[in-house]
DOLUMRO-830085 format. One line per 5 residues: their letters; for each residue x, y, z of N, C-alpha, C, CB. Coordinates in pm, whole numbers, padded with zeros to 5 digits. Glycine has a CB too. Example, Ala and Ser with C-alpha at 12.3 -4.5 7.8 and 13.67 -1.06 7.14 Angstrom:
% DOLUMRO-830085
as> 01319/-00569/00780/01230/-00450/00780/01320/-00330/00780/01131/-00447/00905 ~ 01285/-00225/00708/01367/-00106/00714/01290/00003/00787/01408/-00060/00572 $
END
This chain:
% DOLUMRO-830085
xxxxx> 00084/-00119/00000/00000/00000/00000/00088/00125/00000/-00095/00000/00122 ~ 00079/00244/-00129/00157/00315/-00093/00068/00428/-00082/00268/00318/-00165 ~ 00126/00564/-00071/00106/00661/00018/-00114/00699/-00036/00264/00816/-00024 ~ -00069/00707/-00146/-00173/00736/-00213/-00337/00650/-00170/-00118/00708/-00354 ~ -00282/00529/-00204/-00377/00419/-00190/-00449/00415/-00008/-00276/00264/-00236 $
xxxxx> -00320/00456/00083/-00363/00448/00226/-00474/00537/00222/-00254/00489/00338 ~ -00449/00678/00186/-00526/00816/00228/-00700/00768/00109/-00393/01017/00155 ~ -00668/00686/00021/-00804/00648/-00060/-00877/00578/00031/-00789/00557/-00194 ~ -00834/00513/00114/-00885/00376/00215/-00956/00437/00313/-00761/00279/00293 ~ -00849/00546/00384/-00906/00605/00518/-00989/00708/00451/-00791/00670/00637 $
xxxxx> -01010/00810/00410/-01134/00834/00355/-01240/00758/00283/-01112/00906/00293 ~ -01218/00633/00224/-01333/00558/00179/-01431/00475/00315/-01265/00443/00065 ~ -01334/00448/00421/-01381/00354/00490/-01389/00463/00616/-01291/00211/00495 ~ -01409/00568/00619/-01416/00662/00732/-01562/00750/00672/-01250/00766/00753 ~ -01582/00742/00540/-01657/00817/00436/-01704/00957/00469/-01773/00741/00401 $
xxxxx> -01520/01010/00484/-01510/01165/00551/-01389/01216/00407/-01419/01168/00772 ~ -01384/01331/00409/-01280/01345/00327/-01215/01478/00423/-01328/01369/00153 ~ -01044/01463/00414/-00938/01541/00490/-00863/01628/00417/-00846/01460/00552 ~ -00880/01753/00486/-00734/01807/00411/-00607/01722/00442/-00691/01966/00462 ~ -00545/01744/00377/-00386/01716/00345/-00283/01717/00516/-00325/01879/00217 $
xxxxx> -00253/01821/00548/-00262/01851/00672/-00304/01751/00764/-00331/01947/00679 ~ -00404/01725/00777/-00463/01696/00898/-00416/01511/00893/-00653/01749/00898 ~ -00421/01479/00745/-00428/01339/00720/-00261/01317/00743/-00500/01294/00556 ~ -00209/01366/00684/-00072/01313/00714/-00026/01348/00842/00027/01358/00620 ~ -00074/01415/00940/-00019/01413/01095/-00082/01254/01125/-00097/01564/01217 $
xxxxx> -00223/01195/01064/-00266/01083/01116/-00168/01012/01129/-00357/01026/01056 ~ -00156/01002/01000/-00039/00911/00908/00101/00899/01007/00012/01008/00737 ~ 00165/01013/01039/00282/01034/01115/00219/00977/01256/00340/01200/01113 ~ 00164/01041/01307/00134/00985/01468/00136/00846/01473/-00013/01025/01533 ~ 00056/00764/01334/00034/00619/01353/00179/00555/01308/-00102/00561/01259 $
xxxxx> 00250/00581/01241/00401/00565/01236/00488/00578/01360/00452/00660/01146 ~ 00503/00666/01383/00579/00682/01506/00523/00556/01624/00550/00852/01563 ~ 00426/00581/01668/00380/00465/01751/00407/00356/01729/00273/00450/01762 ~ 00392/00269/01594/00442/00140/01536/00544/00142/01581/00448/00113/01401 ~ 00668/00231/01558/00811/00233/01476/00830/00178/01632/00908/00403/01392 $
xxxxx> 00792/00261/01736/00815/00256/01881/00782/00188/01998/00792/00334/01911 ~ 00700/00064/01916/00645/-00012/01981/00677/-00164/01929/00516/00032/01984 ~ 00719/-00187/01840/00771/-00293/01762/00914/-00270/01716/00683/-00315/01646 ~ 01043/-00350/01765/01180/-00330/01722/01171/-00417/01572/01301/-00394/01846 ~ 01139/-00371/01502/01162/-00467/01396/01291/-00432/01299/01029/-00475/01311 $
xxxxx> 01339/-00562/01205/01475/-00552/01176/01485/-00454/01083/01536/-00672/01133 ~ 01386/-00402/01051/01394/-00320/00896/01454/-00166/00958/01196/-00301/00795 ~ 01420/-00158/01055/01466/-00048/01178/01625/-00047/01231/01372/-00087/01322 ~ 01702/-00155/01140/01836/-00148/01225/01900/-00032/01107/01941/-00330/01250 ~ 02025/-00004/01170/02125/00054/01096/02244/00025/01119/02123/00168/01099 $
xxxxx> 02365/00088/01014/02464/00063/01111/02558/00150/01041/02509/-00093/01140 ~ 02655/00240/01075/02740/00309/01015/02859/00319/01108/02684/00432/00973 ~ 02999/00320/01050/03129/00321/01079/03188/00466/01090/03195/00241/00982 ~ 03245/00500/01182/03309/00625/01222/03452/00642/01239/03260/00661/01334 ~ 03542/00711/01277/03656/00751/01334/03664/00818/01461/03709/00820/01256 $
xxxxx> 03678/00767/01583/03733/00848/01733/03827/00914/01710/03783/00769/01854 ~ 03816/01038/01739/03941/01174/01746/04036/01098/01854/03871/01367/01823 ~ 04156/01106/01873/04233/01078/01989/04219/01215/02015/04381/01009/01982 ~ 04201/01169/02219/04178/01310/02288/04067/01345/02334/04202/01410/02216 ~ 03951/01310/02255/03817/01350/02237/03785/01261/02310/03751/01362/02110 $
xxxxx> 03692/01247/02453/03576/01196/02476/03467/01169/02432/03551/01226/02525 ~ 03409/01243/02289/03268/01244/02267/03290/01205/02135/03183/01376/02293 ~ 03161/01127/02087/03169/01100/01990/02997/01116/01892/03242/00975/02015 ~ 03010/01189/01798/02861/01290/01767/02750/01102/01671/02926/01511/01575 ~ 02697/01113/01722/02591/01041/01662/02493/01044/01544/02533/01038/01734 $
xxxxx> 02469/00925/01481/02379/01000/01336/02241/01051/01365/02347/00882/01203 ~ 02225/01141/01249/02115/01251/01267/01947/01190/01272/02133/01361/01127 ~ 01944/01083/01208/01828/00965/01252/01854/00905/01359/01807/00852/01161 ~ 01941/00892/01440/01939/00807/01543/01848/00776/01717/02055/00826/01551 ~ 01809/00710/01692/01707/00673/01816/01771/00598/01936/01587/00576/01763 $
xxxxx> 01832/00513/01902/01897/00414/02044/01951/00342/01974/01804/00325/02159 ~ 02048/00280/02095/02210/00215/01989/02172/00011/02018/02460/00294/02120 ~ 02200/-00068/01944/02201/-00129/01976/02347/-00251/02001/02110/-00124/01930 ~ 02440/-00166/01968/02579/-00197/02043/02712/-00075/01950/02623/-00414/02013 ~ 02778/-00070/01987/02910/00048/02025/03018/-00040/01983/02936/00106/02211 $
xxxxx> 03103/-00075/01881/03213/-00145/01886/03336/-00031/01877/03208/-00256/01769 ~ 03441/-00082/01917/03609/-00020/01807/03704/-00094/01780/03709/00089/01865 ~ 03720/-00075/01704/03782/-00200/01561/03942/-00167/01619/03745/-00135/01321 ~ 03965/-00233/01635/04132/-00218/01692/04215/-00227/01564/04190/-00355/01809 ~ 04332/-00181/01558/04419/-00191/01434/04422/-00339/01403/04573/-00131/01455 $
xxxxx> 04455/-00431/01495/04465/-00575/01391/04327/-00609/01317/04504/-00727/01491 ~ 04173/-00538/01357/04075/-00547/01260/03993/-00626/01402/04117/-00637/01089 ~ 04025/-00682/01508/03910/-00751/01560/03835/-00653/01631/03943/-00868/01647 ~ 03714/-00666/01645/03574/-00601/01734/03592/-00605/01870/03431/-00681/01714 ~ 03620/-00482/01918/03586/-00467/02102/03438/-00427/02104/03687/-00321/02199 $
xxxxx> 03336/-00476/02158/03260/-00398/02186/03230/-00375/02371/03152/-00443/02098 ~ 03179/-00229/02348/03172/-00142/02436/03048/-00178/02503/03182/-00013/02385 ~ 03079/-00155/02634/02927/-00189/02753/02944/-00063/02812/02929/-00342/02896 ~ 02777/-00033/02793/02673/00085/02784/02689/00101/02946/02495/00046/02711 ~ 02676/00214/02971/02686/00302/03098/02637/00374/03118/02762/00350/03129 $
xxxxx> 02605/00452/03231/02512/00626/03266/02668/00693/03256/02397/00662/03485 ~ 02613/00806/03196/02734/00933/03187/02801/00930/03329/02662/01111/03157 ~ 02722/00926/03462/02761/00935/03582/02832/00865/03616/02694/00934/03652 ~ 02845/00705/03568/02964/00661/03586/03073/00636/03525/02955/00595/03618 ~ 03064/00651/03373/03174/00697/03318/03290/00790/03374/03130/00747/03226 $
xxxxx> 03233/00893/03436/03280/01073/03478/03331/01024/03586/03155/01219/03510 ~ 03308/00924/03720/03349/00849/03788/03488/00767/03794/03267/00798/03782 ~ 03444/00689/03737/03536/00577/03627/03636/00609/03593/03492/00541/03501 ~ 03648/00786/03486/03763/00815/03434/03717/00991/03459/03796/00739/03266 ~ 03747/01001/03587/03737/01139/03635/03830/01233/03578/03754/01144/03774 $
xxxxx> 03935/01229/03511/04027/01260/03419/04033/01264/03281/04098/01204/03440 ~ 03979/01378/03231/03956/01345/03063/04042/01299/02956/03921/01449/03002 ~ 04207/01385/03041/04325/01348/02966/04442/01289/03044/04371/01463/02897 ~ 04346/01109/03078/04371/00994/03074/04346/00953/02960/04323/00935/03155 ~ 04443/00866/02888/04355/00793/02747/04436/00685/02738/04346/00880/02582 $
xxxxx> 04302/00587/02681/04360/00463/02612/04233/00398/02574/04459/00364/02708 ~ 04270/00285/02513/04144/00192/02457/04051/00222/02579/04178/00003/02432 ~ 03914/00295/02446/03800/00328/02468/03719/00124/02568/03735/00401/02274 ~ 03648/00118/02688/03569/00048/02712/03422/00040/02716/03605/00031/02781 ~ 03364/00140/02791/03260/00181/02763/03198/00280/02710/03231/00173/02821 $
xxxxx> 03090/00280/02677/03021/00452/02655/02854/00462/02737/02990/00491/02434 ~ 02832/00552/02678/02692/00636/02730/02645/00716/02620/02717/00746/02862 ~ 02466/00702/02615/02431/00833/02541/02438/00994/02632/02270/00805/02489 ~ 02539/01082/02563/02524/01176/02642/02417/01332/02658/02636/01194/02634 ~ 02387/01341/02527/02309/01447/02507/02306/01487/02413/02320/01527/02562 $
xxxxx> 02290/01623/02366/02249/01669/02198/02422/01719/02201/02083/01837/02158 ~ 02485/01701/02050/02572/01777/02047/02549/01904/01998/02654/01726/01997 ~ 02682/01961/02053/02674/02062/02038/02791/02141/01943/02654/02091/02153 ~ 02804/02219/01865/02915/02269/01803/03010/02320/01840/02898/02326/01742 ~ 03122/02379/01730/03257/02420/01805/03254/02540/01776/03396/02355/01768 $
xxxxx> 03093/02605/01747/03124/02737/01724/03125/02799/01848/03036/02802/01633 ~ 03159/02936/01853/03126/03029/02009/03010/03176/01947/03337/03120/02096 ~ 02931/03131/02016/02874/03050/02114/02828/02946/02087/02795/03096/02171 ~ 02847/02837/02094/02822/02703/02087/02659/02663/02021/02846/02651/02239 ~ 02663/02609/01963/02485/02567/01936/02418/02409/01951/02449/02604/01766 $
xxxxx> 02388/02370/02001/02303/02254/01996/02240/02229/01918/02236/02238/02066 ~ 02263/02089/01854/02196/02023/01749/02123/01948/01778/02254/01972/01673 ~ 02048/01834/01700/01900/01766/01722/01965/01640/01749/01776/01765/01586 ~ 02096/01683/01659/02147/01489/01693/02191/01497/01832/02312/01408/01585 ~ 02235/01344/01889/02289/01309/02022/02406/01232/02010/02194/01237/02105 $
xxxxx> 02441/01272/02110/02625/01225/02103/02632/01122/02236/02766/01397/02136 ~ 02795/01049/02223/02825/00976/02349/02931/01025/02387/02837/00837/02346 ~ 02981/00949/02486/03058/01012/02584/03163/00850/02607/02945/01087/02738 ~ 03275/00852/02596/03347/00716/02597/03433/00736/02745/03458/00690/02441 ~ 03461/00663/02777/03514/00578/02923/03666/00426/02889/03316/00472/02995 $
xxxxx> 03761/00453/02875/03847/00611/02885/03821/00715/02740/04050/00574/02893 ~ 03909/00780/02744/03947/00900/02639/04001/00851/02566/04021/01012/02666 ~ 03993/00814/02426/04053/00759/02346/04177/00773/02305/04001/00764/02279 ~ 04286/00725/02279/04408/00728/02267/04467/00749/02157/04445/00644/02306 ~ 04380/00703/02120/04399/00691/01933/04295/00699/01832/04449/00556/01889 $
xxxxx> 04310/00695/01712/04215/00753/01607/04141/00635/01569/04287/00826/01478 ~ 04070/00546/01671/04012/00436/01641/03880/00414/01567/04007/00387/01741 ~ 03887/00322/01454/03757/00306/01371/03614/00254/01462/03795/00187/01248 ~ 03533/00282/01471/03411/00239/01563/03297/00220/01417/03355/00390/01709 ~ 03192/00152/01495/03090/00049/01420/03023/00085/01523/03114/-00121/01383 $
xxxxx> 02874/00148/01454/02742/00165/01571/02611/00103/01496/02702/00354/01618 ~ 02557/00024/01554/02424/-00068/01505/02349/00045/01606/02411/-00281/01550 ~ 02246/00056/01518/02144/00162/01626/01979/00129/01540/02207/00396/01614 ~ 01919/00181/01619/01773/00178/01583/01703/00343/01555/01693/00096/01719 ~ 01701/00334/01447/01621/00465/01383/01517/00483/01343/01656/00509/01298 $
xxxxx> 01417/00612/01364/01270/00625/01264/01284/00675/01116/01160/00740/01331 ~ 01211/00585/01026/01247/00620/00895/01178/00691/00849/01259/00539/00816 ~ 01201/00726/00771/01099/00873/00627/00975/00813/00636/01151/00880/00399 ~ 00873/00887/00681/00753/00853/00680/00679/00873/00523/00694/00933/00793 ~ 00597/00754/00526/00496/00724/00377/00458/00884/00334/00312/00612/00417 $
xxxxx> 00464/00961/00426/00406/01099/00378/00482/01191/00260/00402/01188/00507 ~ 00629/01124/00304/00710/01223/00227/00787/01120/00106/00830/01312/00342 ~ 00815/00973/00160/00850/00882/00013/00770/00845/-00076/00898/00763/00027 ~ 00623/00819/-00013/00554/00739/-00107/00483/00612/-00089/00631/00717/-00189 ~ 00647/00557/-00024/00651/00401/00001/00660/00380/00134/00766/00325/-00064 $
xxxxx> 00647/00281/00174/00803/00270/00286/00761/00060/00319/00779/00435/00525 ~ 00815/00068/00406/00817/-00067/00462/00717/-00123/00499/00884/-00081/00553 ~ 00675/-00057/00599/00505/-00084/00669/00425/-00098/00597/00435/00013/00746 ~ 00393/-00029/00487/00311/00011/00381/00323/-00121/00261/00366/00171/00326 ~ 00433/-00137/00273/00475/-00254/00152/00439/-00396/00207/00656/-00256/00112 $
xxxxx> 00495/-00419/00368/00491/-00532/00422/00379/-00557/00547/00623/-00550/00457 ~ 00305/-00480/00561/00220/-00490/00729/00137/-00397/00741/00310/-00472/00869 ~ 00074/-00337/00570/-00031/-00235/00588/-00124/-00250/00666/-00090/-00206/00491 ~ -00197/-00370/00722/-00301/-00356/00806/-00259/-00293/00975/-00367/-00505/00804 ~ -00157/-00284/00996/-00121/-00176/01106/-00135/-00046/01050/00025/-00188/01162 $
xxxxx> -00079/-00018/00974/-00090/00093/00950/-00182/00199/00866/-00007/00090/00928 ~ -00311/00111/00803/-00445/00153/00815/-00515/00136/00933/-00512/00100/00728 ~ -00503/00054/01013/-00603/00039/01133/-00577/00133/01246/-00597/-00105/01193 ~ -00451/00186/01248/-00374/00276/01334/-00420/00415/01293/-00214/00257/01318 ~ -00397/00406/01160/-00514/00562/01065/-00616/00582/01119/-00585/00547/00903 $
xxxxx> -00706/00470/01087/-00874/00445/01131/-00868/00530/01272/-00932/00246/01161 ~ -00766/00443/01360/-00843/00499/01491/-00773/00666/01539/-00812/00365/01637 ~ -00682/00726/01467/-00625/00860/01480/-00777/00914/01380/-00428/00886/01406 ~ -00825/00853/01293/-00923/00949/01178/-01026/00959/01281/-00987/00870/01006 ~ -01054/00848/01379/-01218/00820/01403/-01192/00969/01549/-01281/00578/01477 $
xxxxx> -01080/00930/01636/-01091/01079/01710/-01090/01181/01680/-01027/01109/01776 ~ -01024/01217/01548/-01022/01357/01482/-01127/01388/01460/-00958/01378/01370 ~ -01283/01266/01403/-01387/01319/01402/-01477/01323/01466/-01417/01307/01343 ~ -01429/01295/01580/-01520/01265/01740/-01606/01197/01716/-01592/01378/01823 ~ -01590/01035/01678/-01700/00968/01648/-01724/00852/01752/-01689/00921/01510 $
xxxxx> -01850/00836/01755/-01921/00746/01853/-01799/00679/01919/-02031/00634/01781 ~ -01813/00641/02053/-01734/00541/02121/-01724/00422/02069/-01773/00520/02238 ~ -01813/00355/02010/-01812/00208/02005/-01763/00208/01843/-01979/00125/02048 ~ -01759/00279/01746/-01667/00312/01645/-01544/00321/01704/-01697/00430/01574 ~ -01494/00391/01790/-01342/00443/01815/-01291/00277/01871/-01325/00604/01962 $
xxxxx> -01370/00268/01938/-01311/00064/01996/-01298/-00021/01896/-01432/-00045/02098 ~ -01435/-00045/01791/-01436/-00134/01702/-01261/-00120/01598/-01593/-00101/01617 ~ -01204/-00002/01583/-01129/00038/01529/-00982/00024/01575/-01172/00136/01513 ~ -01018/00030/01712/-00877/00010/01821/-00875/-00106/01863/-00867/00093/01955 ~ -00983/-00200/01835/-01009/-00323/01812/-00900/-00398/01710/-01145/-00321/01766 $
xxxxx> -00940/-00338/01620/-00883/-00419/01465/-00717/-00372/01453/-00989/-00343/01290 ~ -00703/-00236/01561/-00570/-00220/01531/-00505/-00303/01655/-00526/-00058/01518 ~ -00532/-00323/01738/-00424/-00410/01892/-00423/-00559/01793/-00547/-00443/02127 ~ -00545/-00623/01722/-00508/-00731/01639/-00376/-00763/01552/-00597/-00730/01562 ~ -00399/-00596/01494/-00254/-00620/01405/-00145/-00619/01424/-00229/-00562/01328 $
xxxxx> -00145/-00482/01528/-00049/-00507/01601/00012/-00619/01684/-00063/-00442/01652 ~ -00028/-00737/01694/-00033/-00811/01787/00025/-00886/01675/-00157/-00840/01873 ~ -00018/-00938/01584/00094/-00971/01465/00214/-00941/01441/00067/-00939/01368 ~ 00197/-00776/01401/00357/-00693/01370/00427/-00758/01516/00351/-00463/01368 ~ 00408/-00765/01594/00496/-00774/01769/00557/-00955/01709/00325/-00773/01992 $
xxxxx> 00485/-01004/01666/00480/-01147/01667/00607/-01162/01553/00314/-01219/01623 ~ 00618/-01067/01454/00702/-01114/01367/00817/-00988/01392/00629/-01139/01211 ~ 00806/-00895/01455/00928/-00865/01515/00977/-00883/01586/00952/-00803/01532 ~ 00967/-00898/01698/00993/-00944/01877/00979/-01097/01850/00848/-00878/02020 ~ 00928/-01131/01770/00960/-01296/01781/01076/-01357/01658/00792/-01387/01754 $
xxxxx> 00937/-01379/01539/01047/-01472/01457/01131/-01440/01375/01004/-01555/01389 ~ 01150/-01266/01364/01309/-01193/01349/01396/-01256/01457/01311/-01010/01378 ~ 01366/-01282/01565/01475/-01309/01638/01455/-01438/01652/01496/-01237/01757 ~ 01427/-01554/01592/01441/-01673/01629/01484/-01758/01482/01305/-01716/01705 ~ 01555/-01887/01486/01547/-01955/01374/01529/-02082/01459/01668/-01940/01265 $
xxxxx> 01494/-02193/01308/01453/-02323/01329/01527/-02430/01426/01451/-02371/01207 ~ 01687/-02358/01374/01817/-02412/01426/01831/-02427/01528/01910/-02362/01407 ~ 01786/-02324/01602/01816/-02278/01757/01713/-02307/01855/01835/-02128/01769 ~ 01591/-02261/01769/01449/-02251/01909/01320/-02363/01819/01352/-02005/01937 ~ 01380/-02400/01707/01285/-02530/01670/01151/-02431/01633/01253/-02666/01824 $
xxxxx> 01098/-02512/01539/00969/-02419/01457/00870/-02400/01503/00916/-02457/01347 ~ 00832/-02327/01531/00677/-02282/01610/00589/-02339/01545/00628/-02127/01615 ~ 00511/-02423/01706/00418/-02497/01680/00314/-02434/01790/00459/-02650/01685 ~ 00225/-02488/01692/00082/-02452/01804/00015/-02567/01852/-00049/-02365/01731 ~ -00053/-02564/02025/-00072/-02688/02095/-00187/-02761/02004/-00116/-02662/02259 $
xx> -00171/-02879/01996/-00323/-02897/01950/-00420/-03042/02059/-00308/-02952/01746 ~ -00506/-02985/02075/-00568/-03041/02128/-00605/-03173/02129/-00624/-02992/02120 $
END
């Protein structure tokens, strides 16, 4: 289902018609909620960086939501990865900024901020490493991000693979926008906890499982 076809649906099956505006905040609100309620794999990322030697901080990508591991590639090429910390004990830990050596842990620390004066804060978020890096080490960050919503590609994932979340999630953002009967707004939030209850099933589950390991899902039978 792409962008077009959704907004034909929720006005056909709402038998309301929306400005533009109003429909694509639906659209966004019911995205965001999915994206944030289901880890699914289509949601990973992963991009490779360079640590400044010297530098404690290290600036994060501009989609980024939460990490799901921190490595640094040591010169012979093998993977350290880093265990996640509160800033508080990092600052603890290595109360000394210029101490350095192989980076161990990190932390998300906050929005960065620039090297202009006066300084400005950006939208992205940065970490904070435990020790100070020593050297100009290559790092690898797997993280979980929200993607371009159907509003502005066209397409997207949800839409291609698991539209019934993401019409039924419409339905019930359309049915409050038009303050309609209670037992409409349920029947609707009805059909969406269903789907959702699917999407959860094939992200939170059999993304993370194979045959090999946890044997094929079976259902009891009586």
């Amino acid at each position: 289902m792409n962008y077009a076809e959704l907004v034909t649906q929720i006005q056909d099956i709402t038998e309301n018609t929306y400005d533009t505006v109003d429909i694509d905040s639906m659209i966004r609100r019911t995205e965001q909620l999915i994206y944030n309620t289901v880890q699914l794999s289509s949601l990973r990322k992963n991009v490779t960086g360079v640590l400044t030697s010297g530098n404690k901080y290290l600036s994060g990508p501009a989609v980024f939501l939460s990490a799901y591991s921190l490595a640094v590639i040591k010169p012979n090429g093998d993977y350290l990865y880093l265990l996640n910390k509160d800033v508080n004990w990092i600052r603890e830990a290595y109360p000394n900024p210029n101490t350095t050596a192989l980076p161990r842990y990190y932390a998300i620390f906050g929005p960065t901020t620039t090297d202009t004066l006066p300084a400005d804060i950006t939208n992205e978020l940065s970490f904070i490493l435990g020790p100070t890096p020593d050297s100009a080490y290559n790092v690898e960050l797997h993280y979980f991000y929200l993607p371009e919503s159907i509003v502005d590609t066209g397409t997207s994932w949800l839409g291609d693979n698991f539209d019934t979340a993401l019409l039924n999630g419409c339905l019930v953002e359309a049915a409050r926008f038009m303050k309609a009967e209670t037992d409409i707004i349920q029947n609707y939030d009805k059909l969406y906890v269903q789907s959702m209850a699917l999407l959860k099933q094939l992200g939170d589950g059999k993304q993370r499982m194979d045959a090999y390991r946890d044997g094929q899902v079976r259902d009891k039978v009586s």
